[in-house]
C-alpha distance (Angstrom), angle and dihedral (degrees) to the residues before:
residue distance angle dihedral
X1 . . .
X2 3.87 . .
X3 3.93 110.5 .
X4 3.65 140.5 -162.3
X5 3.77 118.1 -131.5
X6 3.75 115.8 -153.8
X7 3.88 119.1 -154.8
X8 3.64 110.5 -162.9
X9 4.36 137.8 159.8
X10 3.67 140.2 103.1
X11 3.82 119.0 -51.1
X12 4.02 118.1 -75.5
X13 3.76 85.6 17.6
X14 3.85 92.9 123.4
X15 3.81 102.3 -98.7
X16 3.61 98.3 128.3
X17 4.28 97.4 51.2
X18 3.92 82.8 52.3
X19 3.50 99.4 42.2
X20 3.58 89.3 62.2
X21 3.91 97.1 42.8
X22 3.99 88.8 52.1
X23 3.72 76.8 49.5
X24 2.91 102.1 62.2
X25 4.07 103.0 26.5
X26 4.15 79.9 62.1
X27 3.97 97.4 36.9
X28 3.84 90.4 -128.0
X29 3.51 127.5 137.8
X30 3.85 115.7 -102.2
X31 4.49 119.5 -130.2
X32 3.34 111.3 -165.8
X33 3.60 114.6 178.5
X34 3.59 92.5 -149.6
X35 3.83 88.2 61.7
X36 3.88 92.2 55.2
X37 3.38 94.6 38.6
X38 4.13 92.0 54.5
X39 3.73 93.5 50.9
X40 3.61 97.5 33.5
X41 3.84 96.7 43.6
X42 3.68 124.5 1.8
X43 4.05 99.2 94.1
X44 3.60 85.1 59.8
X45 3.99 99.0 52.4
X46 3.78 114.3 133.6
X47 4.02 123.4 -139.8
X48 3.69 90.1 -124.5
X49 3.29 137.7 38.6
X50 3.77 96.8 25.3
X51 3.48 94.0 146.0
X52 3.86 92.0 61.1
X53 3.22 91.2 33.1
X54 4.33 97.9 55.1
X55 4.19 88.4 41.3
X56 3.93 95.3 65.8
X57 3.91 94.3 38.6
X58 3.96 95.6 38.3
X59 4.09 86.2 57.1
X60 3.83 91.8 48.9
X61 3.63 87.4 52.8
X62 3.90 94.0 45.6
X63 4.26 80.9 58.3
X64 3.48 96.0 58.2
X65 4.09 98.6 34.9
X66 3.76 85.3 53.9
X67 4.18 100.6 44.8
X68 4.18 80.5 52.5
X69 3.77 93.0 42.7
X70 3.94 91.4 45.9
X71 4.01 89.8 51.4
X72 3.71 98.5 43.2
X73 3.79 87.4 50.4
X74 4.00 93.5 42.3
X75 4.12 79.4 59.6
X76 3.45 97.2 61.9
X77 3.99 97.0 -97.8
X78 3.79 130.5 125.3
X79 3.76 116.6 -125.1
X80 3.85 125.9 -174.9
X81 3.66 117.5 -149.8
X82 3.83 127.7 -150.5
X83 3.94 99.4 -167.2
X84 4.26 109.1 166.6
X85 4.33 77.6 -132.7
X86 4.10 86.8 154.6
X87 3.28 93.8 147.8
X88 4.08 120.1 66.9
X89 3.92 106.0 -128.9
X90 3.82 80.4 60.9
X91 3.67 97.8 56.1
X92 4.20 88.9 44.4
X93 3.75 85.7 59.4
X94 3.61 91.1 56.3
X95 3.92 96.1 40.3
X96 3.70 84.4 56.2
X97 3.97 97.2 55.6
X98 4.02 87.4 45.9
X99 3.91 91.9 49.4
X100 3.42 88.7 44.7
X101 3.51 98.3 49.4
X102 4.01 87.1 40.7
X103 4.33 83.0 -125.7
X104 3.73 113.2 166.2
X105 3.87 109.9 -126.8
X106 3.77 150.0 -179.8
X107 3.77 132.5 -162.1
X108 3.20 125.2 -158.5
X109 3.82 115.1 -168.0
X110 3.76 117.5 -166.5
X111 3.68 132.1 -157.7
X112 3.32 141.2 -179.9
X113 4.36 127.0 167.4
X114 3.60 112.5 -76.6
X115 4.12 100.6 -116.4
X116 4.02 84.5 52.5
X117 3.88 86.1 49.5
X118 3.84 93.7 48.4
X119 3.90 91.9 48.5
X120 4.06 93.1 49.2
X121 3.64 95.0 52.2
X122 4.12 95.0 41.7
X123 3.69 91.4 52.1
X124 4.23 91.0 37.7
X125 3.87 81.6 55.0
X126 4.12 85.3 56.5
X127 3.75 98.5 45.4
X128 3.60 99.5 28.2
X129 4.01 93.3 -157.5
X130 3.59 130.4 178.6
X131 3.69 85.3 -60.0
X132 3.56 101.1 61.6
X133 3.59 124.0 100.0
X134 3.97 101.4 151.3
X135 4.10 138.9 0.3
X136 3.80 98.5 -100.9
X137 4.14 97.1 -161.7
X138 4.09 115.2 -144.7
X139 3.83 87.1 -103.9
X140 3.52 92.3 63.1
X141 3.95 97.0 39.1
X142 3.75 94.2 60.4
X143 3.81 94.5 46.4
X144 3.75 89.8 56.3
X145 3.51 88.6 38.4
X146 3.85 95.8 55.9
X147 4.10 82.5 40.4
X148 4.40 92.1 58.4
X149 3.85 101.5 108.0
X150 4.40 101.4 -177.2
X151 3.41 113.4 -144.2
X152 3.75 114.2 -87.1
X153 3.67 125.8 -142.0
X154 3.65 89.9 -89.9
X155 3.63 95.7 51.6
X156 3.80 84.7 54.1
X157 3.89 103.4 36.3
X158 4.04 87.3 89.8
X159 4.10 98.6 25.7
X160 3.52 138.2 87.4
X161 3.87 97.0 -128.0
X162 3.44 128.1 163.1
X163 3.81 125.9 -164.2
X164 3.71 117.4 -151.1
X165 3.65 120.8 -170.9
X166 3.56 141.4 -171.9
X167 3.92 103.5 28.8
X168 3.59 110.1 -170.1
X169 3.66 120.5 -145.8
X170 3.59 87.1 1.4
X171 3.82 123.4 163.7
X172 3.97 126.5 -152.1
C-alpha cells in the first residue's frame, strides 16, 4: 500500500536532510513547501508584514502540494511531505484529508535544541546548500520557533509518528 510520509518540526531542526534520505530510501518524490513557496513566491516578498503575508500564500501552496500528493499516492506511489505544519490545527487538517481518503501515513517529527537550530539555519543562510530554499532571517526563526507545537500524546495516541532526534549536520 502506497503511503504518505509527513516530515514535520521547528525550523533548522533537520527535516529537510531527512526528507530527502526517506526520499530516496522509498524512491518517492519529495514536496517541500518551502521549495514551492521559493519559486512560486519569494521575488515577491514584502519588507513588512511577511508574516501575514507567508500565512495566506503558504496555505495556497499546502492546496496544491496536497491535490499532487493525494494523486501520486492514489497511483500506487509513496510521497514524503515536508509541510512547516508547526502548529497542531494544521496537522488535524491534514489528518482529516488522510482519514478521509483512508491514506496510510507516517510522520516523522524532528527536533533538535533551539541554539543548535538557530546556528544551522544562520550558517544554511551563508552557504545556501542543497538545503536551502530561502534566507529565513533570526526574526522569523524565533517566531516559528515560539509557533512549533510537538505532538502531544493525544496527537499521537491514534498516529503513526515517529520522533527522530539528534540530526547531525542537519539543515532546516
Amino acid at each position: 500500500m502506497a503511503r504518505i510520509h509527513l516530515v514535520e518540526g521547528p525550523v533548522g531542526a533537520g527535516k529537510s536532510t531527512f526528507a530527502a534520505t526517506l526520499s530516496g530510501l522509498h524512491k518517492a518524490p519529495h514536496l517541500a513547501l518551502d521549495a514551492w513557496m521559493a519559486v512560486l513566491f519569494a521575488p515577491d516578498r514584502p519588507d513588512a508584514g511577511v508574516v501575514e503575508w507567508y500565512v495566506e500564500r503558504k496555505e495556497r501552496c499546502i492546496e496544491q502540494i496536497w491535490a499532487v500528493a493525494r494523486d501520486i499516492v492514489e497511483r500506487g506511489g509513496d510521497v514524503v511531505l515536508e509541510l512547516g505544519l508547526i502548529e497542531r490545527r494544521s496537522r488535524e487538517r491534514l489528518y482529516s484529508r488522510v482519514d478521509e481518503g483512508a491514506y496510510d501515513m507516517a510522520v516523522y517529527v524532528l527536533d533538535a535544541p533551539r541554539e543548535v537550530r538557530r546556528e544551522r539555519v544562520r550558517a544554511r543562510n551563508l552557504q545556501r546548500g542543497s538545503t536551502f530554499s530561502m534566507v529565513v532571517p533570526d526574526r522569523v526563526f524565533e517566531i516559528a520557533s515560539d509557533m512549533w507545537e510537538a505532538p502531544d500524546e493525544t496527537e499521537c495516541r491514534d498516529r503513526d509518528i515517529r520522533f527522530i532526534q539528534g540530526q547531525e549536520g542537519g539543515g532546516a
